[in-house]
MIDOVEX-337101 format. One record per atom (N, C-alpha, C): residue number from 1; residue in three letters; atom name; x, y, z negated. Coordinates in steps of 0.2 Angstrom, whole numbers, plus 2048, in hexadecimal, padded with zeros to 3 digits. Atoms other than C-alpha are relative to their C-alpha. Layout:
<rs>
<marpa=NUM, vexpa=ala, lumba=CA, x=X, y=Y, z=Z>
...
</rs>
This chain:
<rs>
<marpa=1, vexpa=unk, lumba=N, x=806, y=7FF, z=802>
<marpa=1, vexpa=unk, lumba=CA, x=ED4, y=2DC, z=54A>
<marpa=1, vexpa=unk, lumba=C, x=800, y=802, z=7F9>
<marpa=2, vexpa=unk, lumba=N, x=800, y=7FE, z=808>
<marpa=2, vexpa=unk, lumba=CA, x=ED1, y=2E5, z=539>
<marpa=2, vexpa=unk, lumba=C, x=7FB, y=7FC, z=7FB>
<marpa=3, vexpa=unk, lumba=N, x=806, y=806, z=801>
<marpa=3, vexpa=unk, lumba=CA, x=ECB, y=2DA, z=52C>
<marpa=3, vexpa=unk, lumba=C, x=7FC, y=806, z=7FD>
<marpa=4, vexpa=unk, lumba=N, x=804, y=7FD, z=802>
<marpa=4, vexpa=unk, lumba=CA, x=EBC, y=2E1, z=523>
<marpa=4, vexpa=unk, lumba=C, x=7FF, y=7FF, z=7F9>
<marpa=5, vexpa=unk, lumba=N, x=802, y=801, z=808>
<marpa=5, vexpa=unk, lumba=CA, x=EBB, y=2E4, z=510>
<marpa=5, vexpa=unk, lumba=C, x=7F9, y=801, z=7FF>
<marpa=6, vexpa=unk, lumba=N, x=804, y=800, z=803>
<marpa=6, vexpa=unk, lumba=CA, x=EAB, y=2DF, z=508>
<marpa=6, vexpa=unk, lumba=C, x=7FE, y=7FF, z=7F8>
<marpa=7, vexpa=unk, lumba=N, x=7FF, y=800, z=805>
<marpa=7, vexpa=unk, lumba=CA, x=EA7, y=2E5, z=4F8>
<marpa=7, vexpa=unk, lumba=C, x=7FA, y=7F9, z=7FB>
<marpa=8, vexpa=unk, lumba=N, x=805, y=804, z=803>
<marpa=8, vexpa=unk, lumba=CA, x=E9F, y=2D8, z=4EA>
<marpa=8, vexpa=unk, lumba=C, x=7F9, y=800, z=800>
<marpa=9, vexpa=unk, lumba=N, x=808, y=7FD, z=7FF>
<marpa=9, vexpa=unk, lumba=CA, x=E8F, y=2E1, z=4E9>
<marpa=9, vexpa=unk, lumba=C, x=7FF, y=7FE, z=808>
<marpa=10, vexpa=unk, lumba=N, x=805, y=803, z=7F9>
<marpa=10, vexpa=unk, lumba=CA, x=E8C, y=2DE, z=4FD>
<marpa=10, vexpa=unk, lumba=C, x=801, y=7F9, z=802>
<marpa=11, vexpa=unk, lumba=N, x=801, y=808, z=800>
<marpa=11, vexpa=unk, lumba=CA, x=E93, y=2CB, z=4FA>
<marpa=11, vexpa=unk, lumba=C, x=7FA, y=7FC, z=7FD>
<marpa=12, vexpa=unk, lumba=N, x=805, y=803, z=803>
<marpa=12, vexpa=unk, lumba=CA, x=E87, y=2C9, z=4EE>
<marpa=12, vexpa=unk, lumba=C, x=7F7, y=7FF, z=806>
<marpa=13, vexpa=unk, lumba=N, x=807, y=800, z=7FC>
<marpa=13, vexpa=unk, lumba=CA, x=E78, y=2D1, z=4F9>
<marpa=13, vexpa=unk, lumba=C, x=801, y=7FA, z=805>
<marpa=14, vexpa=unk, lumba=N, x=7FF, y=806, z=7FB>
<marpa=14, vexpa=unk, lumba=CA, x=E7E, y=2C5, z=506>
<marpa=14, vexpa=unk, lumba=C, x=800, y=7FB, z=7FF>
<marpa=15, vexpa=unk, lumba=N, x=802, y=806, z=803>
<marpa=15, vexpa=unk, lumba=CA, x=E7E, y=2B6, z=4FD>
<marpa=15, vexpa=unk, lumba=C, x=7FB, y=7FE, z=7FE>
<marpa=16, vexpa=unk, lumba=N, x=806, y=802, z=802>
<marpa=16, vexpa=unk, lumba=CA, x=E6D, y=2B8, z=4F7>
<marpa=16, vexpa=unk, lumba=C, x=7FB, y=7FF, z=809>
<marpa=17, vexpa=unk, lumba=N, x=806, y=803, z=7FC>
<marpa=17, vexpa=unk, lumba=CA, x=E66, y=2B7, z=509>
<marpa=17, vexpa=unk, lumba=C, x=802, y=7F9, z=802>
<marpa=18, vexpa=unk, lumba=N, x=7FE, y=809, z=7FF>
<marpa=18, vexpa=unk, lumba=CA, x=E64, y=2A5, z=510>
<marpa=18, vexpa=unk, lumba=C, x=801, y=801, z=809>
<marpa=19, vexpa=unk, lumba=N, x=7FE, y=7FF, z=7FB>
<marpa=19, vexpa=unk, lumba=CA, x=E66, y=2A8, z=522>
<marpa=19, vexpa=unk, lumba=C, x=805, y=804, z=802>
<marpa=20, vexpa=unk, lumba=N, x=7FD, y=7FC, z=800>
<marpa=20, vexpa=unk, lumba=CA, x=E75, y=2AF, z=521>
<marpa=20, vexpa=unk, lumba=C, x=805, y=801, z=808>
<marpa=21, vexpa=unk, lumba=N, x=7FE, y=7FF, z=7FB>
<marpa=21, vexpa=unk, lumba=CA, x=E7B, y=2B7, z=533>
<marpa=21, vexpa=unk, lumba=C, x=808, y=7FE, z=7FF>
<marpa=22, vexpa=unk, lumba=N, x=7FA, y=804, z=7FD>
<marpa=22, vexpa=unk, lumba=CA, x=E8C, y=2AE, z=53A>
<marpa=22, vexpa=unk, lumba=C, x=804, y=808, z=7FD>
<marpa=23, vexpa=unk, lumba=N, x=7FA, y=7F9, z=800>
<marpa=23, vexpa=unk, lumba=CA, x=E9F, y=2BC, z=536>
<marpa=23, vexpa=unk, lumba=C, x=7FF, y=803, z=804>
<marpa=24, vexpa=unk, lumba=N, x=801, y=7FD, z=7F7>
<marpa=24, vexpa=unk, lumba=CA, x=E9C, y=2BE, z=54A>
<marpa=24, vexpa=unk, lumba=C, x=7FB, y=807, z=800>
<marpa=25, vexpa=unk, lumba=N, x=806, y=7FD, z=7FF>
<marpa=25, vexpa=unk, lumba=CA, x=E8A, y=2C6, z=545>
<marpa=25, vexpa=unk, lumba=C, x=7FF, y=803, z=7F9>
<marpa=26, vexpa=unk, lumba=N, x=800, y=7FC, z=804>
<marpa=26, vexpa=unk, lumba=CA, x=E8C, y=2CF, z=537>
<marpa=26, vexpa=unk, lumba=C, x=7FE, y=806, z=7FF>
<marpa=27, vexpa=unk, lumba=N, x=801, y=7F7, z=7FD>
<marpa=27, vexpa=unk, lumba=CA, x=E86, y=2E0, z=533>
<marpa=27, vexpa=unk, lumba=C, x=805, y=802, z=7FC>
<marpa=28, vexpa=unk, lumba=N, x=7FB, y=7FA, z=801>
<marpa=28, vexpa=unk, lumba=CA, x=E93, y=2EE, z=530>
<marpa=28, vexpa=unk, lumba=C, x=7FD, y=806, z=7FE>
<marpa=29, vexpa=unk, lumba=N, x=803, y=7F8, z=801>
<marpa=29, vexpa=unk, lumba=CA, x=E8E, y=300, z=527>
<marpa=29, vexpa=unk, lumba=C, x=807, y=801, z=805>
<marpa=30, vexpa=unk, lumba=N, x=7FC, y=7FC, z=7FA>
<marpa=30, vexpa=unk, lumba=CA, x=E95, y=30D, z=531>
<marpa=30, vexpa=unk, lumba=C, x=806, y=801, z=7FF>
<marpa=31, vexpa=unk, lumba=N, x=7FB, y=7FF, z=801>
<marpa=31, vexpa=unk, lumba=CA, x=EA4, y=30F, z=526>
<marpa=31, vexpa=unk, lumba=C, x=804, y=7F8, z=802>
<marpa=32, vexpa=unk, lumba=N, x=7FB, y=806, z=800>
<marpa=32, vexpa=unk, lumba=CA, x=EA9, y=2FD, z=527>
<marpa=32, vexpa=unk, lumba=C, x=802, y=7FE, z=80A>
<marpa=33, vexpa=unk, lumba=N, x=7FD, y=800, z=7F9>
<marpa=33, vexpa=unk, lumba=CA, x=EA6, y=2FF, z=53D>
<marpa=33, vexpa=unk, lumba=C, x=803, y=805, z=801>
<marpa=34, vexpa=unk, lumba=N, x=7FC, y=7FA, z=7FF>
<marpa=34, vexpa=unk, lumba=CA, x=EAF, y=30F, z=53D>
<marpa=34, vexpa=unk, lumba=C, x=807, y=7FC, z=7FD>
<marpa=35, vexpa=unk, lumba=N, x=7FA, y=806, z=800>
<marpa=35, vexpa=unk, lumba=CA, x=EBD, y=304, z=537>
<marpa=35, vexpa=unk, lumba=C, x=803, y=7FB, z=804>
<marpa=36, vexpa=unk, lumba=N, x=7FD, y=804, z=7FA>
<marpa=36, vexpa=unk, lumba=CA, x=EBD, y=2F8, z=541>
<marpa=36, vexpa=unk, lumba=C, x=801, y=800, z=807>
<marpa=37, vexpa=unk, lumba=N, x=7FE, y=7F9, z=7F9>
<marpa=37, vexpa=unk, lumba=CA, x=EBD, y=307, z=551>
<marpa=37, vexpa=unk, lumba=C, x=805, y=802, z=7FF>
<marpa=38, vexpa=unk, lumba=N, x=7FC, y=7F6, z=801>
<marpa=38, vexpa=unk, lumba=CA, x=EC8, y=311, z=549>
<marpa=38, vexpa=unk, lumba=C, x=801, y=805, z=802>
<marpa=39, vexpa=unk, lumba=N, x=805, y=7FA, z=801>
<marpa=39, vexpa=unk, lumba=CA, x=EBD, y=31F, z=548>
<marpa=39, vexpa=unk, lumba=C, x=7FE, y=801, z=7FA>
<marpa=40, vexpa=unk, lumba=N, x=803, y=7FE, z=808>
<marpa=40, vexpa=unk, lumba=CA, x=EB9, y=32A, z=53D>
<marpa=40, vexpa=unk, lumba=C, x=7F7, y=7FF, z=7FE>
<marpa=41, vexpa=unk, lumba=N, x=808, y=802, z=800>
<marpa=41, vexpa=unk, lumba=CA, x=EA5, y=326, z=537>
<marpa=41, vexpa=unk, lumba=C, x=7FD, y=805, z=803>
<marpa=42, vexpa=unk, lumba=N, x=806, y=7FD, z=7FD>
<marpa=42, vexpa=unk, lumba=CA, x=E9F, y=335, z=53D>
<marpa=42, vexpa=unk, lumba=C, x=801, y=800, z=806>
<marpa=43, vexpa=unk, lumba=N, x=800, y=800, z=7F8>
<marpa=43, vexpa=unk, lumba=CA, x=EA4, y=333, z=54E>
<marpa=43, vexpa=unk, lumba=C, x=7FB, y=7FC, z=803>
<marpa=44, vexpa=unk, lumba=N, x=808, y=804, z=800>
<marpa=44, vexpa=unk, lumba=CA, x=E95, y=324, z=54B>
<marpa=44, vexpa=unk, lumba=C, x=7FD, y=803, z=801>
<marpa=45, vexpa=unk, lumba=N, x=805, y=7FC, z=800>
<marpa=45, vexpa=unk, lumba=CA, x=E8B, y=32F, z=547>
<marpa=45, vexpa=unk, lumba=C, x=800, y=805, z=805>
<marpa=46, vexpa=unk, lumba=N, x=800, y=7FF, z=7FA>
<marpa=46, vexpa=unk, lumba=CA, x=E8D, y=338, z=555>
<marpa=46, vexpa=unk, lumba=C, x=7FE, y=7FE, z=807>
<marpa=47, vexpa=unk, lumba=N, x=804, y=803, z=7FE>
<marpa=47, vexpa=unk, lumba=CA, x=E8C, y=32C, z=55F>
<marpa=47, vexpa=unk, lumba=C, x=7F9, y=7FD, z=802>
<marpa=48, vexpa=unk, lumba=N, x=807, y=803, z=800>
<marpa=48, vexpa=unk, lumba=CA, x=E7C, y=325, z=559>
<marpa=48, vexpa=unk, lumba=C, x=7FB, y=805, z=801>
<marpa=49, vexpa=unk, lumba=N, x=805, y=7F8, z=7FF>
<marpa=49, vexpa=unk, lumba=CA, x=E75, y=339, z=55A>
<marpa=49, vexpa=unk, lumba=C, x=7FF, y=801, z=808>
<marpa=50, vexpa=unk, lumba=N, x=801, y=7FE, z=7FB>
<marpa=50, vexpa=unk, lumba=CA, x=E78, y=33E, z=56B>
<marpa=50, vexpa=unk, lumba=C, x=800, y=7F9, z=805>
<marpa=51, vexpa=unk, lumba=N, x=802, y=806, z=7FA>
<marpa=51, vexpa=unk, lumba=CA, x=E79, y=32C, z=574>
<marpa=51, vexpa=unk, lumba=C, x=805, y=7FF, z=806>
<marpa=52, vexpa=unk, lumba=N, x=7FD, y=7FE, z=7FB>
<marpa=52, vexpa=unk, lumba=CA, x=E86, y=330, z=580>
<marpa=52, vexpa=unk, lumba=C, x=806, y=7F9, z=7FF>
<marpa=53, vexpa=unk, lumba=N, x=7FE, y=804, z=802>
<marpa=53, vexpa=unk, lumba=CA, x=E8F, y=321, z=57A>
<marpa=53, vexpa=unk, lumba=C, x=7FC, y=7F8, z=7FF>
<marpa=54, vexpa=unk, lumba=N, x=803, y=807, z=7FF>
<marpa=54, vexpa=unk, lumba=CA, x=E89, y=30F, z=57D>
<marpa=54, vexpa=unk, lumba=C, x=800, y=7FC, z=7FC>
<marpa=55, vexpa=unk, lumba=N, x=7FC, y=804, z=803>
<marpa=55, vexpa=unk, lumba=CA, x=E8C, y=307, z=56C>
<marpa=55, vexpa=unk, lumba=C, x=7FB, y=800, z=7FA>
<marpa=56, vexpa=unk, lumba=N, x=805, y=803, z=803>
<marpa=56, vexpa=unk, lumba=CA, x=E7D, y=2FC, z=564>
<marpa=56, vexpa=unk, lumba=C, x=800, y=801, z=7F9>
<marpa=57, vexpa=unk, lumba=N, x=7FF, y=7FD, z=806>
<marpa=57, vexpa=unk, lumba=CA, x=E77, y=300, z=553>
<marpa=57, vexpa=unk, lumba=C, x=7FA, y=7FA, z=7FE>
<marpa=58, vexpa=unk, lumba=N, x=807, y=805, z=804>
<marpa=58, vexpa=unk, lumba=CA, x=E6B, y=2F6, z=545>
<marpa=58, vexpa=unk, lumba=C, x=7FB, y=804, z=7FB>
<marpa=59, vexpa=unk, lumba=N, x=802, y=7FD, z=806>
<marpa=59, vexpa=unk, lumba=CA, x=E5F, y=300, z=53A>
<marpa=59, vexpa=unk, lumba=C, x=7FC, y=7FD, z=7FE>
<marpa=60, vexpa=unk, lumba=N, x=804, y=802, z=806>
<marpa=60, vexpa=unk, lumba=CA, x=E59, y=2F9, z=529>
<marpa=60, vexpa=unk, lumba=C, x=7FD, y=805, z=7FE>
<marpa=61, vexpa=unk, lumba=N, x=805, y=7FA, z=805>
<marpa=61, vexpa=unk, lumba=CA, x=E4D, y=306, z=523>
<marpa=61, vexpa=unk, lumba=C, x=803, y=806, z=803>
<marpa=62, vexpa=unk, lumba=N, x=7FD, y=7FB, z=7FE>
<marpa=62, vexpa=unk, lumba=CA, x=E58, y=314, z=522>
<marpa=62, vexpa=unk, lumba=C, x=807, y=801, z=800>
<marpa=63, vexpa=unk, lumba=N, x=7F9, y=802, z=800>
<marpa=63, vexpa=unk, lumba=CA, x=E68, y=30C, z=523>
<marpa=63, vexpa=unk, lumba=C, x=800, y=7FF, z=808>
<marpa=64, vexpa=unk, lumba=N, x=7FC, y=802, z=7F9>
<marpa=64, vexpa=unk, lumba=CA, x=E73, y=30A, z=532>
<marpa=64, vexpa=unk, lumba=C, x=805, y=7FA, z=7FF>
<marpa=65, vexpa=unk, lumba=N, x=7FA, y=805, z=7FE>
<marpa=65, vexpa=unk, lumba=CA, x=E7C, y=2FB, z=537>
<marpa=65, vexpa=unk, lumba=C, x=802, y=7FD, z=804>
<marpa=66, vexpa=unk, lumba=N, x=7FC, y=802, z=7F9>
<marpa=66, vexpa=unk, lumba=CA, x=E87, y=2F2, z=544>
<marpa=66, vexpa=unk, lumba=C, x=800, y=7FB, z=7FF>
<marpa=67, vexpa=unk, lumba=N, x=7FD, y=806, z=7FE>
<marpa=67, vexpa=unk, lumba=CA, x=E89, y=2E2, z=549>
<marpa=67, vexpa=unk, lumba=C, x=806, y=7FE, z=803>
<marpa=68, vexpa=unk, lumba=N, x=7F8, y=802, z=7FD>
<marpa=68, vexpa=unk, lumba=CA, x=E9B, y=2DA, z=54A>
<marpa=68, vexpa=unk, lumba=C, x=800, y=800, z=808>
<marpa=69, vexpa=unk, lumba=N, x=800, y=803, z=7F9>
<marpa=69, vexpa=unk, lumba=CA, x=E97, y=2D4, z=55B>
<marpa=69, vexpa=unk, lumba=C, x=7FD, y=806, z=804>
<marpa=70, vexpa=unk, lumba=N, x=802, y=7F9, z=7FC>
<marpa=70, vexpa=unk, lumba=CA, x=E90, y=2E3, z=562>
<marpa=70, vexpa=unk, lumba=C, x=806, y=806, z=7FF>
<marpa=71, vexpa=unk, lumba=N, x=7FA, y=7FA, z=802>
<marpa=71, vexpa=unk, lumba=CA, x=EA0, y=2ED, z=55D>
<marpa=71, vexpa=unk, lumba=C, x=805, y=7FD, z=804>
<marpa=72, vexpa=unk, lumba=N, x=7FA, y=800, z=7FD>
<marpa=72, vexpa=unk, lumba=CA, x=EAC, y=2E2, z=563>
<marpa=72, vexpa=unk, lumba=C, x=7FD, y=7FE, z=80A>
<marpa=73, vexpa=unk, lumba=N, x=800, y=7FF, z=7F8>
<marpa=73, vexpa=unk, lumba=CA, x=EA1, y=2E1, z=575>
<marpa=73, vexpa=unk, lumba=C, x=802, y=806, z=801>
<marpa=74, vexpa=unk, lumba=N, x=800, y=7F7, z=7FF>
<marpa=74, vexpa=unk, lumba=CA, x=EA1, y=2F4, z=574>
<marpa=74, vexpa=unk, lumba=C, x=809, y=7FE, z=802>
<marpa=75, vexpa=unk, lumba=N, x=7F9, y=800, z=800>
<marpa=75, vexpa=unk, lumba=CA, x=EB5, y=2F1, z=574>
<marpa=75, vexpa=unk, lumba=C, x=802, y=7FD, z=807>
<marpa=76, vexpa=unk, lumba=N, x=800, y=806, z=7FB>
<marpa=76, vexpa=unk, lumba=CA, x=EB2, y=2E4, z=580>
<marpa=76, vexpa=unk, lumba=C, x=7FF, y=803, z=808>
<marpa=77, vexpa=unk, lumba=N, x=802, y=800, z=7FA>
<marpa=77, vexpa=unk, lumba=CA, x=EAB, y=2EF, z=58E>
<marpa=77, vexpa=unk, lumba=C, x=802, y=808, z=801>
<marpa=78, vexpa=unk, lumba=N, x=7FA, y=7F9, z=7FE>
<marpa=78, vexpa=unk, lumba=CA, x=EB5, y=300, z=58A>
<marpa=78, vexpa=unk, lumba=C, x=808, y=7FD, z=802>
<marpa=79, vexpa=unk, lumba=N, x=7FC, y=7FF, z=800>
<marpa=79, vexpa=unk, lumba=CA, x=EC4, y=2F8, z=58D>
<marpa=79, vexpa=unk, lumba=C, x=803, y=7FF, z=807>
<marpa=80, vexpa=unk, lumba=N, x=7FD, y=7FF, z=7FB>
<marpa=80, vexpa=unk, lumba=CA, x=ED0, y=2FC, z=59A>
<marpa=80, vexpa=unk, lumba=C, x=806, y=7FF, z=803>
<marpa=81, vexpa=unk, lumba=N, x=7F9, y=804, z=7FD>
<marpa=81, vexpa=unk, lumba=CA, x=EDF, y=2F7, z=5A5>
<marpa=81, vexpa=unk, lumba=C, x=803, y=809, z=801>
<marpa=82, vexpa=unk, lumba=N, x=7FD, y=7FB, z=800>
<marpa=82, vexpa=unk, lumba=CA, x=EED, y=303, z=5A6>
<marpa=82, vexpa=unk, lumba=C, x=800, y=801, z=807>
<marpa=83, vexpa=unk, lumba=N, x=7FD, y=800, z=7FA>
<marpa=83, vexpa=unk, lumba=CA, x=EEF, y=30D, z=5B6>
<marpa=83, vexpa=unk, lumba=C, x=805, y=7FF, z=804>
</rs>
């Protein structure tokens, strides 16, 4: 699993909330889940445009973010045995 660098600035945003969501339930920008796919961002973005892709999203305002756990289901239920 890829770990996830998080800069000071969203450490700090993150410490200031008090119910802070578990590592499991995390949110993720699109660059930090495009990392963790290895996928390029806009292929999210695509995703999330046309829909034809099953793979849950979070919108703050006008921001986009993912859920750890939603990313590694999404993994969880594309994944295949070899023929």
């Amino acid at each position: 699993m890829i770990d996830i660098q998080v800069t000071p600035a969203e450490n700090a945003r993150a410490d200031s909330v008090n119910d802070q969501p578990t590592s499991h339930d995390a949110l993720l920008t699109p660059r930090q889940a495009a990392a963790f796919l290895s996928v390029p961002v806009q292929t999210l973005a695509i995703w999330r445009c046309n829909g034809r892709v099953a793979l849950r999203f979070v919108k703050v305002g006008r921001h986009v973010r993912y859920r750890r756990s939603d990313l590694m289901a999404f993994v969880q239920t594309n994944l295949r045995e070899a023929a």
